[in-house]
Structure formats: structure tokens, C-alpha cells
LUMGU-350561 format. One record per residue (C-alpha): residue number from 1; chain; x, y, z. Coordinates in steps of 0.1 Angstrom, whole numbers. Layout:
REM residues N
+-----+-------+-------+-------+-------+
|   n | chain |    c1 |    c2 |    c3 |
+-----+-------+-------+-------+-------+
| NUM |     A |     X |     Y |     Z |
...
+-----+-------+-------+-------+-------+
This chain:
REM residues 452
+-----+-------+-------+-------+-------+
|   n | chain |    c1 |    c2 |    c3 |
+-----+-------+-------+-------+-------+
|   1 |     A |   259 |    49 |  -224 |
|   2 |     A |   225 |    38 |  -212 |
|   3 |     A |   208 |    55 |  -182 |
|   4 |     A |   197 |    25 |  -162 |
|   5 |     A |   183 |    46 |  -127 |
|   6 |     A |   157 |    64 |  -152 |
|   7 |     A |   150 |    38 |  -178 |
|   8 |     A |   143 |    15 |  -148 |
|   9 |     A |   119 |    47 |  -133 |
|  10 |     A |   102 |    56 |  -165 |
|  11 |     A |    66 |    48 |  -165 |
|  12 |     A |    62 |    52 |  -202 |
|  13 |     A |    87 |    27 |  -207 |
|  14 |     A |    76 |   -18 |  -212 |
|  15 |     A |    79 |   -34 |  -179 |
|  16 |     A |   100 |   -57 |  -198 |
|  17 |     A |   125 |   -29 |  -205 |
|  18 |     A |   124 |   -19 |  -171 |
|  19 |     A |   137 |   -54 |  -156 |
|  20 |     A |   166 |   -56 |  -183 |
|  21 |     A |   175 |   -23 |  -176 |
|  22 |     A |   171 |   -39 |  -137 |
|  23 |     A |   191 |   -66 |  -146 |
|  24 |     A |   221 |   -52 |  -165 |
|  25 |     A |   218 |   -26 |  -137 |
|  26 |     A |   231 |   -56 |  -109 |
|  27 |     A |   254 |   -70 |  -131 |
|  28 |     A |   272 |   -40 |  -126 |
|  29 |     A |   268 |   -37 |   -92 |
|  30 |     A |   259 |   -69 |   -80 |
|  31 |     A |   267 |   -64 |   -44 |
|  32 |     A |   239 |   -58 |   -20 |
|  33 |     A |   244 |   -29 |     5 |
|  34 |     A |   243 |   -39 |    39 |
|  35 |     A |   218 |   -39 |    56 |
|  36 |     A |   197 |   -51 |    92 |
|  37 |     A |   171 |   -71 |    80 |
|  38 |     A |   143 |   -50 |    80 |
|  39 |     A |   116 |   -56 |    55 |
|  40 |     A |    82 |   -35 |    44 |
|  41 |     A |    55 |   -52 |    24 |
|  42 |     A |    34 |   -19 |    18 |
|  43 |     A |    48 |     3 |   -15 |
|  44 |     A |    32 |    24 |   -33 |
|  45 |     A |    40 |    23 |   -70 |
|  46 |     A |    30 |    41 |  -103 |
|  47 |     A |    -1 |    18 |  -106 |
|  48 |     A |   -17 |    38 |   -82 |
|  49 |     A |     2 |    70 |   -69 |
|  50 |     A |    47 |    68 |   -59 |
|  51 |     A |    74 |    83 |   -78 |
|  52 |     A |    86 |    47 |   -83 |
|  53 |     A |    79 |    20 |  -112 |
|  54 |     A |    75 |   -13 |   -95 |
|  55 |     A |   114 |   -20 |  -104 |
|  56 |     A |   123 |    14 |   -89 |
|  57 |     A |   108 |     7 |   -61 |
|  58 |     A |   126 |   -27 |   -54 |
|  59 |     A |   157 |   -14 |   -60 |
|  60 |     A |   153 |    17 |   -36 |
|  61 |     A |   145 |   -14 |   -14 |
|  62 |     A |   178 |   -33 |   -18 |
|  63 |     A |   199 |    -3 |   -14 |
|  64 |     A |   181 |     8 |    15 |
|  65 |     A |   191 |   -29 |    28 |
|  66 |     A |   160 |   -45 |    31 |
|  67 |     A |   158 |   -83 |    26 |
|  68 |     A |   119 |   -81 |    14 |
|  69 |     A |    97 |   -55 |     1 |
|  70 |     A |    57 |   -58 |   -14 |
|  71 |     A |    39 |   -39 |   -36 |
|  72 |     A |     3 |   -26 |   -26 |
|  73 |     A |   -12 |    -4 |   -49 |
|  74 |     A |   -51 |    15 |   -46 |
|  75 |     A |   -76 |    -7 |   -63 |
|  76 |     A |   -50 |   -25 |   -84 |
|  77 |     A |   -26 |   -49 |   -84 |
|  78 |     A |    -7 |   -38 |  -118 |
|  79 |     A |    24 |   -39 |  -101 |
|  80 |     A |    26 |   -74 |   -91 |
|  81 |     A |    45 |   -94 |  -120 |
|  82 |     A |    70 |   -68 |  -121 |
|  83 |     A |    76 |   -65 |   -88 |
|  84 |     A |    80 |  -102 |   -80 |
|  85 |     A |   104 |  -106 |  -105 |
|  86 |     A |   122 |   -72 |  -102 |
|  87 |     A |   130 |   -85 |   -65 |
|  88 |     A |   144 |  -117 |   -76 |
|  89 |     A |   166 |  -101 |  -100 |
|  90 |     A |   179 |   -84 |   -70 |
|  91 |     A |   178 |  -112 |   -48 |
|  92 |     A |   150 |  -100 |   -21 |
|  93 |     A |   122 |  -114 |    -6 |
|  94 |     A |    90 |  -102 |   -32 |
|  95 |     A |    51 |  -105 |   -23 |
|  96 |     A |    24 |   -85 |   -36 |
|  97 |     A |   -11 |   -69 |   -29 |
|  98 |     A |   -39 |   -42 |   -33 |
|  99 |     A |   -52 |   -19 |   -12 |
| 100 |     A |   -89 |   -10 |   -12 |
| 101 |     A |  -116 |    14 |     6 |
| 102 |     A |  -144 |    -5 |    22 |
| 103 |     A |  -179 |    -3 |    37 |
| 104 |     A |  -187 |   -13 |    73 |
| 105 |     A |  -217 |     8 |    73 |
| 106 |     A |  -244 |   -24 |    72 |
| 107 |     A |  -246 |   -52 |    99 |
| 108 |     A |  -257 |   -88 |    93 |
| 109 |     A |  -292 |   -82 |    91 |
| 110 |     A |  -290 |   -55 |    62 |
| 111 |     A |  -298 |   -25 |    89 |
| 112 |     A |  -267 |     2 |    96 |
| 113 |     A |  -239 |   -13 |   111 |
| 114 |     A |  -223 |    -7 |   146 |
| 115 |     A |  -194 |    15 |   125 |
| 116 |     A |  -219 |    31 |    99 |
| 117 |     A |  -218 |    64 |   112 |
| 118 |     A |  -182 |    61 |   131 |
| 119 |     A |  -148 |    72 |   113 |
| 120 |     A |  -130 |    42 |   111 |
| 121 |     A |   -92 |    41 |    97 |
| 122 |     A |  -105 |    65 |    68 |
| 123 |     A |   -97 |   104 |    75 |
| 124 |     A |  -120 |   113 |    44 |
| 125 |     A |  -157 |    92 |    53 |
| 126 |     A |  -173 |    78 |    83 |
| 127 |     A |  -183 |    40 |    79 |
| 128 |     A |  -153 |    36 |    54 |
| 129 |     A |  -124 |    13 |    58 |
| 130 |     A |   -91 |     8 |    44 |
| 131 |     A |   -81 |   -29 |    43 |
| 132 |     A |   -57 |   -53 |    21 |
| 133 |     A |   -57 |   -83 |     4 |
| 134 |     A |   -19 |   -95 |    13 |
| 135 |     A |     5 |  -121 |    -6 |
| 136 |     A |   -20 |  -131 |   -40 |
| 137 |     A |    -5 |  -161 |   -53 |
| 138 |     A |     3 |  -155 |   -96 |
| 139 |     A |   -26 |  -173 |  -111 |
| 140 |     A |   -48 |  -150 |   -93 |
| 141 |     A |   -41 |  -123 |  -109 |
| 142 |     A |   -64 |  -125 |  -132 |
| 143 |     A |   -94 |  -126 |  -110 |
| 144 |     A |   -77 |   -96 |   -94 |
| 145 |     A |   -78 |   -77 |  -123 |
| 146 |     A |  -112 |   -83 |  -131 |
| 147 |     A |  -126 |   -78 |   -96 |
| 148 |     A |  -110 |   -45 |   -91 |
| 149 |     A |  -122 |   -33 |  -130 |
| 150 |     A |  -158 |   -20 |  -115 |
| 151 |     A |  -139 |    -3 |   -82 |
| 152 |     A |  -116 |    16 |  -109 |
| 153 |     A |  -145 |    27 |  -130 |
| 154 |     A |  -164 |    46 |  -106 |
| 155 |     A |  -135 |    60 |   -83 |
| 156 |     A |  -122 |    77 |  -120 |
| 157 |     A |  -158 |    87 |  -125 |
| 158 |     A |  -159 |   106 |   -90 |
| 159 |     A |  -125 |   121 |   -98 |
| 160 |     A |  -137 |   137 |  -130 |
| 161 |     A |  -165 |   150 |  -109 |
| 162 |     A |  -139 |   162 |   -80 |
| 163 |     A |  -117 |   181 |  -111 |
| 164 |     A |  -150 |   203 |  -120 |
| 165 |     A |  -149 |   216 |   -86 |
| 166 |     A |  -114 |   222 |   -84 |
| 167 |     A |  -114 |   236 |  -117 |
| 168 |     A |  -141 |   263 |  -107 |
| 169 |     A |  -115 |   272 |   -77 |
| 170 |     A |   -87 |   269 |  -100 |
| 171 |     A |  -108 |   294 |  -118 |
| 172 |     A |  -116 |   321 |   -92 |
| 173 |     A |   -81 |   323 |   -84 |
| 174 |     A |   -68 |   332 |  -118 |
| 175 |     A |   -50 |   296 |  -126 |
| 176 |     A |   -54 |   279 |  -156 |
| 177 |     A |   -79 |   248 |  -154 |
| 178 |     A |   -70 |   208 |  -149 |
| 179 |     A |   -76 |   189 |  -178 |
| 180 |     A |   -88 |   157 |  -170 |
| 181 |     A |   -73 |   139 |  -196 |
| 182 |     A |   -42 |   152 |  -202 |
| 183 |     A |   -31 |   164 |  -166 |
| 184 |     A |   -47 |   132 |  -147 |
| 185 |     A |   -51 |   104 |  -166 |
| 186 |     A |   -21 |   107 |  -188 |
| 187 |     A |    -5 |   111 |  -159 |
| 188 |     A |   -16 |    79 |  -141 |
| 189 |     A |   -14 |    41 |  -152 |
| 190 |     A |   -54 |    41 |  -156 |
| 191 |     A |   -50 |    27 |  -187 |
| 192 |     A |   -26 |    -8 |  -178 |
| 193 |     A |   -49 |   -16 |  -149 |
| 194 |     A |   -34 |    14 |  -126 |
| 195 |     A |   -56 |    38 |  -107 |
| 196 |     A |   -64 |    71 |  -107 |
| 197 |     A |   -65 |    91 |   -70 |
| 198 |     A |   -70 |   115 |   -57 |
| 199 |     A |   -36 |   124 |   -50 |
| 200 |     A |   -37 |   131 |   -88 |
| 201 |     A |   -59 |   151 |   -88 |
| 202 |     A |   -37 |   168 |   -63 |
| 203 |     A |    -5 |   167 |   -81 |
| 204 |     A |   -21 |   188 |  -111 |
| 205 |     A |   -30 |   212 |   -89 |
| 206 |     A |    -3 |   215 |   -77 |
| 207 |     A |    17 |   217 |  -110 |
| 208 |     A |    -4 |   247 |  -119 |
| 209 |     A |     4 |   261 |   -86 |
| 210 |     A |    39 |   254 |   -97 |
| 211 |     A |    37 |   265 |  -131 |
| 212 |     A |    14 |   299 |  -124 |
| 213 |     A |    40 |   308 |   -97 |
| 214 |     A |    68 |   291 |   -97 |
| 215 |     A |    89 |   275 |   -64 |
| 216 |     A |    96 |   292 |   -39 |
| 217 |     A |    82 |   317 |    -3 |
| 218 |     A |    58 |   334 |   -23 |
| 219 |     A |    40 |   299 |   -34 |
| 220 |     A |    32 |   300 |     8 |
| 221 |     A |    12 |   331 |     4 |
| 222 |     A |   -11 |   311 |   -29 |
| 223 |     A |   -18 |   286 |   -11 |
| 224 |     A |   -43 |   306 |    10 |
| 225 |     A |   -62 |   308 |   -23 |
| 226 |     A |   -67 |   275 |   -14 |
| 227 |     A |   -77 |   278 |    20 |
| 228 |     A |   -47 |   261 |    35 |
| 229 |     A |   -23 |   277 |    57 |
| 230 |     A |    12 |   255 |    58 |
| 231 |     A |    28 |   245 |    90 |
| 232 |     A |    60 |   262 |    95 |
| 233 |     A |    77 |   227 |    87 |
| 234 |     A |    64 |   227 |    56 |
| 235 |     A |    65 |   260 |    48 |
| 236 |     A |   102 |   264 |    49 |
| 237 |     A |   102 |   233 |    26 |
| 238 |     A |    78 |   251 |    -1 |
| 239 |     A |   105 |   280 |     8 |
| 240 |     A |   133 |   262 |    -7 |
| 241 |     A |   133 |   261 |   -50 |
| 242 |     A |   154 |   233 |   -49 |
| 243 |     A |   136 |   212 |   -28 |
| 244 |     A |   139 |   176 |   -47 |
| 245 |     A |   103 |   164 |   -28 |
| 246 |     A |    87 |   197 |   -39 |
| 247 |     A |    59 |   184 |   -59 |
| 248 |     A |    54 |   162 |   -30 |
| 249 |     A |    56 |   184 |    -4 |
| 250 |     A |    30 |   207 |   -22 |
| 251 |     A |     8 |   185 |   -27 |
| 252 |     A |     4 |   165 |     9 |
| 253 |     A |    -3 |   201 |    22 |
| 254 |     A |   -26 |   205 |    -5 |
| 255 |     A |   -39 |   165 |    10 |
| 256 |     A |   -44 |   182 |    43 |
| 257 |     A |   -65 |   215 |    34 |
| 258 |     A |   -75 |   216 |     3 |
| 259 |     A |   -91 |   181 |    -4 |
| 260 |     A |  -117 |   183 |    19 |
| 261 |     A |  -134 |   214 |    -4 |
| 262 |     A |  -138 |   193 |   -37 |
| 263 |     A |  -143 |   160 |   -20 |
| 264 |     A |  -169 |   138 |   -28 |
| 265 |     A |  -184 |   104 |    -7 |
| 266 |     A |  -175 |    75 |   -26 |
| 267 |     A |  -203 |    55 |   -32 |
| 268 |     A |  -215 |    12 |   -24 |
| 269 |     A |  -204 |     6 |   -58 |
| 270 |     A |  -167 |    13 |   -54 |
| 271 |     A |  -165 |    10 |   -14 |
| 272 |     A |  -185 |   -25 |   -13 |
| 273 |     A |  -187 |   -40 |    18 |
| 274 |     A |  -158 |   -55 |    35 |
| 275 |     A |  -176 |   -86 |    38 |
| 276 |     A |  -173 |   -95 |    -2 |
| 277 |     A |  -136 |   -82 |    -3 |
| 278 |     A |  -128 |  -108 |    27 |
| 279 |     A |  -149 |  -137 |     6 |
| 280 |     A |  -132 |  -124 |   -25 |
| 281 |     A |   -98 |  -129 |   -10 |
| 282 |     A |  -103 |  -167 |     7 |
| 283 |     A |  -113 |  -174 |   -30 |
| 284 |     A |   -82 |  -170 |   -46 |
| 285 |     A |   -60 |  -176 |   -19 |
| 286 |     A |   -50 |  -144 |    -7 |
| 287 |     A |   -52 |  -128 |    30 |
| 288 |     A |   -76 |  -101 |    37 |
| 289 |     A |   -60 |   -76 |    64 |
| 290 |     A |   -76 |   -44 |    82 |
| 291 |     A |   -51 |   -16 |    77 |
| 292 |     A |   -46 |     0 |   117 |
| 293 |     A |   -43 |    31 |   121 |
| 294 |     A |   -54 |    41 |   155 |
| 295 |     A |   -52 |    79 |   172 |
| 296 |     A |   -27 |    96 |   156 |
| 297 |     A |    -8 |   126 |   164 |
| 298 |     A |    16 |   138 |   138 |
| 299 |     A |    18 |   116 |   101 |
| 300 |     A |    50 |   104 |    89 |
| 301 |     A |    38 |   115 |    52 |
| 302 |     A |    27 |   150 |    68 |
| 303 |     A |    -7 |   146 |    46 |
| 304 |     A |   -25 |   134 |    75 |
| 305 |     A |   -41 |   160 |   105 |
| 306 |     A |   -40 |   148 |   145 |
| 307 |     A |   -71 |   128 |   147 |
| 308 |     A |   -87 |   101 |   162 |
| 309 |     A |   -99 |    71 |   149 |
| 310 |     A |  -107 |    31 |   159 |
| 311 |     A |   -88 |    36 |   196 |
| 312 |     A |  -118 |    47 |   214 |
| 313 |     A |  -132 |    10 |   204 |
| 314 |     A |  -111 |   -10 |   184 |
| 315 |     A |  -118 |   -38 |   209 |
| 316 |     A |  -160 |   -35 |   191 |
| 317 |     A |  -138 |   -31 |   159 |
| 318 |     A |  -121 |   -67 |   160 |
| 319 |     A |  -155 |   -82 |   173 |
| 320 |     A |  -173 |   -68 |   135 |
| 321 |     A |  -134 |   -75 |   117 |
| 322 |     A |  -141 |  -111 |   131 |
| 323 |     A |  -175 |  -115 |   116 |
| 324 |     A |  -165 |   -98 |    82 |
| 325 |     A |  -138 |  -126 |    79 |
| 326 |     A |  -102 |  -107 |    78 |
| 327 |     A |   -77 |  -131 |    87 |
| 328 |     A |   -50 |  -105 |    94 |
| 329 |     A |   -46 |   -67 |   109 |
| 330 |     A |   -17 |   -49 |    92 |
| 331 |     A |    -3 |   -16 |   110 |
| 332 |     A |    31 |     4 |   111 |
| 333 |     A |    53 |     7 |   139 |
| 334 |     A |    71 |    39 |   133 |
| 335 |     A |    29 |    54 |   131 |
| 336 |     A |    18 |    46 |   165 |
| 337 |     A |    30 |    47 |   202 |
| 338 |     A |    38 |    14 |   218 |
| 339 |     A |    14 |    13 |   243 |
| 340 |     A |   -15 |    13 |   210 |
| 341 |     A |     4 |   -15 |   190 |
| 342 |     A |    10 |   -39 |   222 |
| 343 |     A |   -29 |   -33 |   224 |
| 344 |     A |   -38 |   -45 |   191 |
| 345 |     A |   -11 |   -73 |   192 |
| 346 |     A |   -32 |   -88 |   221 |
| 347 |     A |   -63 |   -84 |   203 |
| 348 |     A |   -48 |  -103 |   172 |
| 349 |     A |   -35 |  -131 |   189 |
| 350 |     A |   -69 |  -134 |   210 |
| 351 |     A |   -90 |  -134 |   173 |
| 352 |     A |   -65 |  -156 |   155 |
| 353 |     A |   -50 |  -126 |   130 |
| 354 |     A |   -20 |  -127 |   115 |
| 355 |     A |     3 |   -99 |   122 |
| 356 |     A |    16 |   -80 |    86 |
| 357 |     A |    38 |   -52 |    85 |
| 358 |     A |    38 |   -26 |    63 |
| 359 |     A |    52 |    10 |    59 |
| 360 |     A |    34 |    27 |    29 |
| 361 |     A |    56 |    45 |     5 |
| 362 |     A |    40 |    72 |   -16 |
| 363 |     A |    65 |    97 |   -19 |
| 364 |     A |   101 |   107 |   -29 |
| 365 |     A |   104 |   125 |     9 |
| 366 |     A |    96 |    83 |    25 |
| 367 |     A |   125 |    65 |    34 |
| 368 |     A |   121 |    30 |    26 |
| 369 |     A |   142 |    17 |    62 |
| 370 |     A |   113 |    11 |    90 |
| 371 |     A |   140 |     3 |   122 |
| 372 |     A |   114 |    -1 |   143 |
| 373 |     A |   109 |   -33 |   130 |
| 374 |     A |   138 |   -43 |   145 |
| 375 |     A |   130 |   -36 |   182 |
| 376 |     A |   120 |   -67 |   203 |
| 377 |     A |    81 |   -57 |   203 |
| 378 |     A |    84 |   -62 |   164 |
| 379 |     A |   110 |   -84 |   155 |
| 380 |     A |    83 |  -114 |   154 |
| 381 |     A |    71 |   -89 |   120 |
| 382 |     A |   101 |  -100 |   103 |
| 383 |     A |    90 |  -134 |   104 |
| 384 |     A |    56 |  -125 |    95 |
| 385 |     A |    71 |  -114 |    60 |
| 386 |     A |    89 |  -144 |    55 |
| 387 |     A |    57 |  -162 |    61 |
| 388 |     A |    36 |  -142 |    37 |
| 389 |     A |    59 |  -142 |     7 |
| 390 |     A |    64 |  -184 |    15 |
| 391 |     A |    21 |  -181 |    14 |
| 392 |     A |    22 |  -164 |   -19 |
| 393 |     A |    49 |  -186 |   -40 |
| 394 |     A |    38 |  -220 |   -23 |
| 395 |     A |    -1 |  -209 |   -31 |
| 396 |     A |    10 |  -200 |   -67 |
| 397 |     A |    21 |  -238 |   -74 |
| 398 |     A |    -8 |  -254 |   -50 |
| 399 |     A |   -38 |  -234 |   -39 |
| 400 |     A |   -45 |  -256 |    -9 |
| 401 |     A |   -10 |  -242 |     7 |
| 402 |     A |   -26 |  -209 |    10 |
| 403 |     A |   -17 |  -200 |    46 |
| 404 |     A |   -56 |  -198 |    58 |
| 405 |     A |   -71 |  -226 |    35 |
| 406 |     A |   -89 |  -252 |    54 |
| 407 |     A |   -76 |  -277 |    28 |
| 408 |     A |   -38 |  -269 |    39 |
| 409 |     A |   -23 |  -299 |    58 |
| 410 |     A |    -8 |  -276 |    80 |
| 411 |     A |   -47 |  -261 |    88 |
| 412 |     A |   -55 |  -280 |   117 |
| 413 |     A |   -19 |  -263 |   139 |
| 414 |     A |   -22 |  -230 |   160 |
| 415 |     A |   -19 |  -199 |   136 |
| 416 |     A |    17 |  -191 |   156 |
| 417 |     A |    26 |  -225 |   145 |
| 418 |     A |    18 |  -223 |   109 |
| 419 |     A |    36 |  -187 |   110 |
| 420 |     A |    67 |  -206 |   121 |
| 421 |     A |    69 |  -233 |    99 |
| 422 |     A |    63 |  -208 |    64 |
| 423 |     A |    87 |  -184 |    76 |
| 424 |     A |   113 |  -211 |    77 |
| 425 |     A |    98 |  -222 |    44 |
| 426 |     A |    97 |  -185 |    32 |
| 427 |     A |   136 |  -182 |    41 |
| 428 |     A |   144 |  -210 |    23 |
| 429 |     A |   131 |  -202 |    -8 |
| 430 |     A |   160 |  -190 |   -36 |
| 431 |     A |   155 |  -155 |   -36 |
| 432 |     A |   166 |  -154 |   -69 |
| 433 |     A |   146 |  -182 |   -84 |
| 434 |     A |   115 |  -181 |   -62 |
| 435 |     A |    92 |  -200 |   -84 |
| 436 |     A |   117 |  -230 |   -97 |
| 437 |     A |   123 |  -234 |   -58 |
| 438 |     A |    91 |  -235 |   -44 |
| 439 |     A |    80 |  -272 |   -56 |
| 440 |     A |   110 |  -280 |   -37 |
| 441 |     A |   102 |  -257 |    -3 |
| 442 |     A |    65 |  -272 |   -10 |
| 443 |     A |    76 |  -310 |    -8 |
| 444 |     A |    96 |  -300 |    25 |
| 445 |     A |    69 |  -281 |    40 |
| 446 |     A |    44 |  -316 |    33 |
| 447 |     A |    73 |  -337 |    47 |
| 448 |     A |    70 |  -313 |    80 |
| 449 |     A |   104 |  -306 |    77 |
| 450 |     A |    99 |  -270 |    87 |
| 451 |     A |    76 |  -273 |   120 |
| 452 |     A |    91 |  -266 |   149 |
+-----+-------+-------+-------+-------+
């Protein structure tokens, strides 16, 4: 009797294989759980670091009872076929994207920038950015690929330099040594257009932890080889030798003290500046978004210290996110207080900027339900979602539908307009045929059949 869970979460397997497995999967249990509507459009999957395939993680989405879920992966956007069609097999909303690390650090004129020397979203570099490029319509792809290629190539060259100094600490503590090769990028989807992180760089370090010392309280002690010292939360956790998040656990705490010794800057040629990624993005289609992340007390991945970041003058921030070209600010509700998010929901609807939520999944510990969305301040996200997976199937048949081209017909409304009418469009679409229906959808949305 096939295994369908783990030949639908095995990364070694053909994507192909994955989505039959998907499918006869549903036809055995075709019901959908119930669910509230909640959606996220941020997951991480094996193309860049998760414990899920790109079919694993839409399923973990339906049964969590989400209508819609996105893949955004680290400099790649490997999981986007699959993940389109692994959430119409399961008849969800699907969209896709990549997220990327940035520069801010030079102005117009070429001379340092108002953020070149100010920690932006990025806990690891000052003048560095996370953004996203949201909802890239299929015939992109392509471009994507290609664009990204460079990026890849250097953040896996500053990895292998980054194992070399974890190796020589690896070393002095009398564990046996990462092998590049074998223990990262064997490890890692580098070679189908994935990426290679830092978080696995973390994970084999952590497996030798694992293997030198095995699970368990004493693995609490080792870690001060490392120079970390767990919280109490997480120590209990690394306490526990049948914790099912163990790797995970191990190596966020690993994220959180031990990084900062090996790290090294990234440099222009795989954080270019966020100008070019915003340019890049209008050209094929897609929606450049600035990744919020604003003052933050306590992460909901625990990999993350209390820290301060754009609060102090993220009004400045959307002033230089204005020039650079983003069209959209993407943050997550359960991460911030709502005093911060009211703030930067002002700010958007001042500057124009779509609103995209997004909850990023990297780990088995995540839950994939965000039922914050579902709170009046954020209920408005949910048809944000429906709007960005109508952009992405309507710009797939006919570029000029893109939601921010100036050759859309729709162009000329109010942004909160245009919002409405594609998340009509975007509920309207077959969930389980997305592609056949959207010439149909399209033809409605010319007729104006879905402004309101």
C-alpha cells in the first residue's frame, strides 16, 4: 500500500510524483476540513529551507482549513509550478513568489543612502532589506529563474566560506567537521533552482550536535561550546528526546547565538539594490513588496532576539520604499502589536501600497492557521489574497492585467477599487481549474462585471 503523506514530502522524489501521489491522496479523502477562511501567502518550502515539498506544504494548508496558501522561497521561485497546481488539486486559492535580501545603502545620486548605515527589517546587516516579489504570473518564470541564477551563486559561495569557520569551531570542540557537499548542498534543492541558506548551514551543525551527543538535557550543556545559552523555553524542548521539532528547535537557538560568530556580510552582487529588484518585478508583472517587521519583542519562530528595527522611522522608510518603486508592504499580524500594524496601514494607504499578508513557514514547530487574520483590523487581508492570486492567473493569460500595469484598463481606478474588483475576480476563479477559468474571469473583469 503506497505511503502518500511521505511520497508527497520526499524531496528526492519528481515533482510529478509528488502531485499524483497529491492527487490519489484527495480522491481518498476528498473532503476539505473546515475551516474559517484564513489564508497565508508566505511558505517556506524545500527550495529554500521548510520541512515541506511544495505539495506538502499545500496540503498542511487545506487541512489546516485555509482557502489560499503561496509559496515564497529565498532567492528562488522553484516551488512555483508545483505549488499552483498542487493547490488546485486540492481545490485552494494558489499564488507564488520569492523572497530576496536587498540593498538600501545608496541614494539617488550614487552617495550612501538615508538607511545605509541603519538596520532595516534584516537582524543580520545594517542597510539590508528583505522584500518580495508577490503573485508572478507562469510565463515569468523563466525570467525568474534566470534573474535569481547570479543571487544563488554568490550566497552559496559565502556559505562555503561561513562552513570553514564553523568547521574550525566544530573542530575545537571535538565534533566531526561539515562537509559542504554532502551535509549542505545534498541537503538543499541548490541543484533544481533551490537555495542554499544559512539555515543549512545550521541544520548540519546541528545534526553533528545531534549525532556527537545525541537528544536530550545534556545537548543544553554543548551548546555552550557554541556560545549560546538556551532560554528555559527552549531548553526544556532540547530536554525532551522525543521532541518531533528537535532539529528545529536546535537549530533556531543555534539561529539566535551561534550565527553571528561565522557570519559573513553579503555582498552588492547578491543583495543588489532594491531599486533593480522593484524594476525587475514591474517587468514581468509581478508586485514588489517590503517585508515589515517593525520592533519586535519575542519571535513566533524563537530564532529571532528582542530588537528594534524600521519603528523608530518607518515614516522616512516609506518616503525611500516610494522612490525605490515597491508597490506593496507585506507584514504579519500575529508578529506585531496593533498599535504598529494600524500605523503602517495608514502609511500604505497614504503611499498607494497594496496590503499582502503573509505568515512565513519555515519549520515543523509553525502552525499554518494565522486567526489573526480574521479580526476586523485584518479581515480586508483576506481580500487582499483573493486579489493577488486573481493578479497572478489573469497576468499569466494577459500581461496588461497585471494589477499595477499602466496598460490595465482598470489602471486609471483608486488602488482600493482595483483591490475590490480582482478579489471578486480572484473568488471566482475555479479553484480547481484556475487556468482554463481565467480567460473566462478575464472577459468579465474587461466587461466591469466585477467593480463595485
Amino acid at each position: 500500500m503506497t505511503d502518500y503523506p511521505a511520497l508527497i514530502n520526499n524531496p528526492h522524489s519528481d515533482p510529478q510524483e509528488r502531485l499524483r501521489g497529491l492527487g490519489e491522496l484527495v480522491k481518498q479523502h476528498p473532503a476539505k476540513p473546515a475551516g474559517a477562511g484564513e489564508v497565508n501567502n508566505h511558505i517556506h518550502t524545500i527550495y529554500s529551507f521548510s520541512p515541506y515539498t511544495p505539495s506538502m506544504a499545500a496540503l498542511m494548508a487545506r487541512d489546516a482549513g485555509l482557502l489560499a496558501a503561496g509559496s515564497v522561497d529565498h532567492d528562488s521561485a522553484g516551488a512555483a509550478e508545483e505549488m499552483i497546481a498542487a493547490c488546485a488539486i486540492l481545490g485552494i486559492g494558489g499564488c507564488t513568489g520569492f523572497e530576496v535580501r536587498v540593498s538600501f545603502k545608496k541614494g539617488p545620486d550614487g552617495k550612501p543612502g538615508p538607511f545605509a548605515e541603519k538596520k532595516i527589517n534584516n537582524p543580520d546587516s545594517t542597510g539590508l532589506a528583505y522584500m518580495t516579489v508577490q503573485g508572478i504570473p507562469a510565463p515569468a518564470l523563466p525570467r525568474v529563474r534566470d534573474f535569481l541564477a547570479p543571487i544563488r551563486k554568490e550566497r552559496l559561495a559565502r556559505t562555503s566560506e561561513m562552513t570553514e569557520s564553523a568547521n574550525a569551531i566544530l573542530h575545537e570542540a571535538g565534533l566531526p567537521e561539515i562537509d559542504f557537499q554532502h551535509d549542505v548542498i545534498d541537503k538543499s534543492m541548490y541543484n533544481h533552482d533551490g537555495e542554499v541558506t544559512e539555515r543549512h548551514l545550521l541544520a548540519a551543525a546541528a545534526e553533528k550536535l545531534i549525532t556527537q551527543y545525541g537528544k536530550g538535557p545534556g545537548i543544553n550543556e554543548k551548546l555552550g561550546l557554541f556560545g549560546v545559552s538556551p532560554p528555559a523555553k527552549i531548553a526544556q524542548s532540547l530536554s525532551d528526546p522525543e521532541n518531533p521539532h528537535y532539529l528545529y528547535d536546535l537549530l533556531g537557538i543555534l539561529k539566535s547565538g551561534f550565527l553571528s560568530r561565522i557570519f559573513i556580510q553579503p555582498g552588492d552582487t547578491e543583495c543588489i539594490n532594491a531599486k533593480e529588484v522593484c524594476a525587475f518585478a514591474d517587468s514581468i508583472g509581478a508586485i514588489p513588496a517590503y517585508a515589515y517587521l517593525g520592533d519586535i519583542a519575542e519571535s513566533p519562530t524563537g530564532d529571532k532576539k528582542a530588537e528594534k528595527f524600521e519603528d523608530d522611522y518607518v515614516e522616512e522608510l516609506f518616503d525611500e520604499l516610494s522612490r525605490l518603486g515597491y508597490r506593496a508592504l507585506t507584514y504579519m499580524p500575529p508578529r506585531n502589536t496593533l498599535a504598529q500594524l494600524r500605523r503602517v496601514q495608514r502609511l500604505c494607504a497614504e503611499r498607494g501600497f497594496m496590503e499582502i499578508s503573509g505568515v512565513d513557514i519555515n519549520s515543523s514547530r509553525q502552525s499554518f492557521n494565522c486567526p489573526e487574520i480574521l479580526q476586523d483590523d485584518f479581515r480586508h487581508l483576506l481580500d487582499t489574497t483573493w486579489a493577488l492570486i486573481a493578479h497572478e492567473r489573469l497576468a499569466s493569460v494577459d500581461s496588461r492585467f497585471a494589477l499595477f500595469s499602466p496598460a490595465n484598463p482598470l489602471y486609471t481606478l483608486p488602488l482600493q477599487q482595483r483591490l475590490a474588483a480582482y478579489a471578486l475576480a480572484g473568488k471566482d476563479l475555479d479553484t480547481k481549474n484556475p487556468e482554463a477559468s481565467a480567460p473566462d474571469i478575464l472577459k468579465k473583469l474587461q466587461e466591469g462585471r466585477y467593480q463595485v
